[in-house]
N, C-alpha and C positions, 0 to 999 in steps of 0.2 A: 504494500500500500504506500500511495503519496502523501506527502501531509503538508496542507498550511499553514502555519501556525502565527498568529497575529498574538502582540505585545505591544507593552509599552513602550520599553526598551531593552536592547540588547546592548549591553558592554558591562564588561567583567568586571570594570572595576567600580559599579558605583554600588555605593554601602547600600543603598536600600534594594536595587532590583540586580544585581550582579549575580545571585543565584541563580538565575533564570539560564544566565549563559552552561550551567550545568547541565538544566531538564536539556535544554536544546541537543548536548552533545548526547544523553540517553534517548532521546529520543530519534537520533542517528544512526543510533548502533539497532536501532526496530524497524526502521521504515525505508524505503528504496531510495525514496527522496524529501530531501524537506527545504520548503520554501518559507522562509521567516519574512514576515510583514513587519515591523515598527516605528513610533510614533520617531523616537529619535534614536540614532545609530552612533557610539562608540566602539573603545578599540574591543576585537574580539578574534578568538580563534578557534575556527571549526571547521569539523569533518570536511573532507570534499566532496560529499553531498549533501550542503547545506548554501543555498544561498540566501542570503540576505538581502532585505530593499527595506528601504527608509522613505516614509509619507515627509521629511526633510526635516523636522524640527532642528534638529541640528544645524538649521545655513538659516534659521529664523521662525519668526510665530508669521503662519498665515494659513486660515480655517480653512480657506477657498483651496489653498495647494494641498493640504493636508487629503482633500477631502477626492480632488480629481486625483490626486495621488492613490488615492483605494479605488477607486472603481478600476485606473487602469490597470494595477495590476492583479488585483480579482480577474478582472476578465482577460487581460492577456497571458497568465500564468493559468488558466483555466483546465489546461491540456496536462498540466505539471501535479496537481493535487486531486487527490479523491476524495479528500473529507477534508475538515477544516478544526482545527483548536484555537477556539480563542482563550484569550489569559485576563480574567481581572474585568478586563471590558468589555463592560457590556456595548458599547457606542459603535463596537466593530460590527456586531450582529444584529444592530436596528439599521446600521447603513447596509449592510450585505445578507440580510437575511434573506430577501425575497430572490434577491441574483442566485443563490446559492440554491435557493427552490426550484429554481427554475433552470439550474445547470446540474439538478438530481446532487448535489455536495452532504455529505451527511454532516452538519453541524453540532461541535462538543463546545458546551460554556464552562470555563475554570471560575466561579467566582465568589469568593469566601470574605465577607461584612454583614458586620451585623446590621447595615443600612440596604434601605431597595426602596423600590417607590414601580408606579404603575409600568415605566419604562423597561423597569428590569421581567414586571412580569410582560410585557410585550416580547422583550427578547427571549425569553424564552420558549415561548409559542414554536420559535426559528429550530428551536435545538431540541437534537434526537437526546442528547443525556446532559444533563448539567451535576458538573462536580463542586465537593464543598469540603472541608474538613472540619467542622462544626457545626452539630443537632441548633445550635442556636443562629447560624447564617441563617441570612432573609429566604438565600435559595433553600435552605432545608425542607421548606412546608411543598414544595414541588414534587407531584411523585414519580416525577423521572429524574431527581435529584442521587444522585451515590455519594456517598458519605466517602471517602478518602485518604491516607494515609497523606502524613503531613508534608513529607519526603524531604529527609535531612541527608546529606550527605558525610554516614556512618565514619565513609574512609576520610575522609579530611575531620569532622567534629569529634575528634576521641581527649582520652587526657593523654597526655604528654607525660608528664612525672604526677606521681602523686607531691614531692618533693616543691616543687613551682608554687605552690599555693599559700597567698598571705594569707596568713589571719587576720580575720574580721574586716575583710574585704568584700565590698560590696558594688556591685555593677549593675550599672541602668543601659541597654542597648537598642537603638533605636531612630527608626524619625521621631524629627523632635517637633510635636505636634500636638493639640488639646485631645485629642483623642485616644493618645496614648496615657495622659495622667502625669505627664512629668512632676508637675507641679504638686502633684499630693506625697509623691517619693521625695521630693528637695523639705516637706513642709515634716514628715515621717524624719529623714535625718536631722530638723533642727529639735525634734521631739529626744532622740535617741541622745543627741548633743547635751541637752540639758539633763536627762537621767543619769550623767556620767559615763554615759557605756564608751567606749574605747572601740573608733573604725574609724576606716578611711575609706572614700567613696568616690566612682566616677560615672559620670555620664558620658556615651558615645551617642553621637550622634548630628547630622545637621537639621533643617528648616527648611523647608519650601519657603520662596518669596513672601507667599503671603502669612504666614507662619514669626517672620521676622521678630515683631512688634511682640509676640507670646516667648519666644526665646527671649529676648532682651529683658522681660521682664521674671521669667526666670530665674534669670541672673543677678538682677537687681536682688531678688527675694532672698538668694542664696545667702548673698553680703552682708544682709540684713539680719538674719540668721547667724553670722560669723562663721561662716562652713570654710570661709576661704581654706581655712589649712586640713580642711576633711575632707571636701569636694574637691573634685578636678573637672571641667569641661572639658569634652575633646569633639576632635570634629569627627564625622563619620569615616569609616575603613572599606577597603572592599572586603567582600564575602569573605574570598579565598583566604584572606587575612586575619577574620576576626575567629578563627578558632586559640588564634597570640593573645588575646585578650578573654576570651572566655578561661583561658586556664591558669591564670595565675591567681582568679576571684575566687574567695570562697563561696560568695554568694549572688545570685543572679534574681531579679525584682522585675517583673512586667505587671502591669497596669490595667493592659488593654480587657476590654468586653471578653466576653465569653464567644458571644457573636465571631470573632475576628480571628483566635486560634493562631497567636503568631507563631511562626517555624523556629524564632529565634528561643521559645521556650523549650525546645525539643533539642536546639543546637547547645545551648548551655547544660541540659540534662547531660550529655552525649560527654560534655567534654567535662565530666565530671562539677558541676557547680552544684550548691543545694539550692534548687528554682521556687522561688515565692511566686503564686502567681495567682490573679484576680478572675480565674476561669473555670467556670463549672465542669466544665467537658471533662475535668481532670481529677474529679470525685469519683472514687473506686480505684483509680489506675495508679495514684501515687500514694505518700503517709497526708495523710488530711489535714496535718499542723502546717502545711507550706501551700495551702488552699486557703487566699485572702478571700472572708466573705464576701464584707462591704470595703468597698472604696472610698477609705476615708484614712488623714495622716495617723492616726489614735490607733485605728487598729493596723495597720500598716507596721507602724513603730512595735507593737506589741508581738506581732509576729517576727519581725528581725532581730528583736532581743531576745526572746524565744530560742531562734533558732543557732542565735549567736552561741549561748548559752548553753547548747546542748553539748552529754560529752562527746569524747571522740568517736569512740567506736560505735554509737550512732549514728552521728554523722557520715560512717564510712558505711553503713547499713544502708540510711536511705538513697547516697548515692547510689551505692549498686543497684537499688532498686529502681533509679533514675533511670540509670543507664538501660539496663534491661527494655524500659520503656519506650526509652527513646528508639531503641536497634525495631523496636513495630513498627516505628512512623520513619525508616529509613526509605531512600532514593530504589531501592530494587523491590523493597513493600507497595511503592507508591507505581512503578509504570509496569511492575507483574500486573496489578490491577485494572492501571488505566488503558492498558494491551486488553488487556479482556475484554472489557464495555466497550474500548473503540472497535476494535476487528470483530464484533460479534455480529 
C-alpha cells in the first residue's frame, strides 16, 4: 500500500512536533511508498521512499498559497497514494474530504484533544477510522474511533545510568502554553519553597507567538516567588535530544487534561522519572499517589512532597513499574496496531 500522510510539520529538530519525523521513518519501513504533505518543512532525513512537499509556511504566512498548495498536490500525487493519514488536523480533511471520496482514498484521522467542536464532527463523517489515545479525546465518543497506543520511542527513551539522577529534581516539559498548567506547577514550587522542602526545578520549553505575553508572565510570577535559585527556564530541545534531560530528573510533573494524553508522560516513564500526572486515563495502570486529582498549586505541592519523601527502594519499585508501562504504549505497540485498522 501507498500512503499520504499530511502534518503539521516535519523536521527533526523542533521540540514540540520533531517526533513525528520518527512515525514517518516507521511508517517507511510498512508501506511501498509514502508521500508527506506539511504545513511547514525543516531539516529532515528519510527513507528513499518518502517524499516530502510543503503547503510553504516556511518562505511565509499566506492562506490562499497554503490552501492551492493542497489541492495540487492531492490531486497531482493522486496516482502515488491509496489511503490517506492525516495527523492532529482536522482542517486537512474538511479541505480534502470530498476529493478523497470521490478518488475512492480511504481516509485515517490521528486526533487526540480534549477540544472538538461541530467541524471536527464534520470531518469525521470523511474518515473510514479515527484514532485517539484517550477514552476522554472529543474523538473518543465516535464509534469508529480506536483507542491507540501512545507510541514512545522505547529504543531512544530508556534510563541511561540509574547513577545520573539528582535528587529532588524536578522537571516541567513542554509547550509553554495555558493549557498545559504551567502556571499552577511555578505557583506548587513556590508552595514547596516555603515548606522548607529542599529541590531544584526546570522548565523546558518555548511559546507560540501568541503564547508570548502568558510566558513573560510566568516568569515574572516565578521572581516573585524567589525561585530564581530553584527554577531554571530553558528553551525547548528537539525530541531526539530530550531523553538528556529526562534522565538526570528525578521527577517529571504534566498538567495537561486527561482529554490530551501527552506522549511526553510515557517518555519520562520510559526513561526512568517518577511521573506526576493530572490524567485519569492513568488510574489502574500506575501506583495512584503520582495520579494529580484536581488541578490546583495545594495539591500539586502535596503530591511532590509526597513523592519526594518516599524511600528508596520504593521509588525504584514504582519506577519499574513505570517502565513496564510505558514499553505498552511503545512505537512497535502503536503501528503493529495502526497496520491493522489501516490494511484491513
Amino acid at each position: 500500500m501507498r500512503l499520504l500522510i499530511l502534518t503539521q510539520k516535519v523536521d527533526r529538530n523542533d521540540p514540540v512536533l520533531g517526533f513525528f519525523h520518527r512515525w514517518i521513518e516507521k511508517f517507511s519501513e510498512r508501506y511501498e511508498k509514502i508521500t508527506v504533505v506539511c504545513l511547514e518543512c525543516g531539516e529532515y532525513d528519510l527513507p528513499h521512499n518518502v517524499k516530502v512537499l510543503s503547503l510553504g509556511k516556511e518562505g511565509g504566512n499566506s492562506k490562499i498559497k497554503y490552501i492551492f498548495n493542497f489541492y495540487r498536490y492531492a490531486w497531482r500525487e493522486r496516482k502515488n497514494y491509496d489511503a490517506v493519514f492525516v495527523h492532529m488536523n482536522q482542517e486537512y480533511v474538511l479541505l480534502g474530504g470530498k476529493l478523497w471520496l470521490l478518488l475512492g482514498k480511504k481516509v485515517f484521522m490521528w486526533r487526540n484533544h480534549h477540544a472538538g467542536n461541530f467541524l471536527t464532527d464534520i470531518a469525521s463523517l470523511f474518515c473510514s477510522k479515527i484514532f485517539c489515545t484517550s477514552k476522554y479525546s472529543y474523538t473518543a465518543k465516535y464509534k469508529k474511533t480506536v483507542l491507540m497506543p501512545v507510541g514512545v520511542d522505547t529504543e531512544k527513551f530508556k534510563v541511561q545510568s540509574e547513577k545520573c539522577k539528582v535528587a529532588n529534581s524536578i522537571l516541567f516539559l513542554g509547550r509553554i502554553a495555558p493549557s498545559k498548567n504551567v502556571g499552577i506547577f511555578i505557583e506548587a514550587l513556590g508552595l514547596l519553597k516555603n515548606r522548607g522542602v529542599n529541590f531544584s526545578a526546570d522548565i523546558y520549553g518555548d511559546a507560540l507567538p501568541k503564547d508570548s505575553i502568558y510566558f513573560h508572565k510566568l516568569k515574572s510570577r516565578a521572581a516573585t516567588l524567589d525561585l530564581e535559585n530553584m527554577l531554571e527556564f530553558q528553551a525547548g530541545i528537539p525530541n531526539h535530544q530530550v531523553p538528556d534531560v529526562y534522565n538526570p530528573h528525578e521527577i517529571y510533573v504534566n498538567l495537561s487534561s486527561s482529554g490530551m494524553y501527552d506522549k511526553t508522560i510515557f517518555e519520562a516513564m520510559a526513561c526512568g522519572c517518577l511521573t506526576l500526572a493530572s490524567n485519569d486515563n492513568l488510574r489502574g495502570q500506575i501506583d495512584n499517589r503520582l495520579i494529580i486529582g484536581e488541578r490546583d498549586a495545594k495539591r500539586v505541592a502535596e503530591h511532590l512532597a509526597r513523592t519526594l519523601s518516599l524511600p528508596e527502594e520504593e521509588k525504584k519499585r514504582i519506577i519499574e513499574q513505570e517502565i513496564m508501562f510505558a514499553g505498552t504504549q511503545s512505537l512497535f505497540a502503536l503501528f503493529r496496531k495502526l497496520n491493522q485498522v489501516i490494511n484491513s
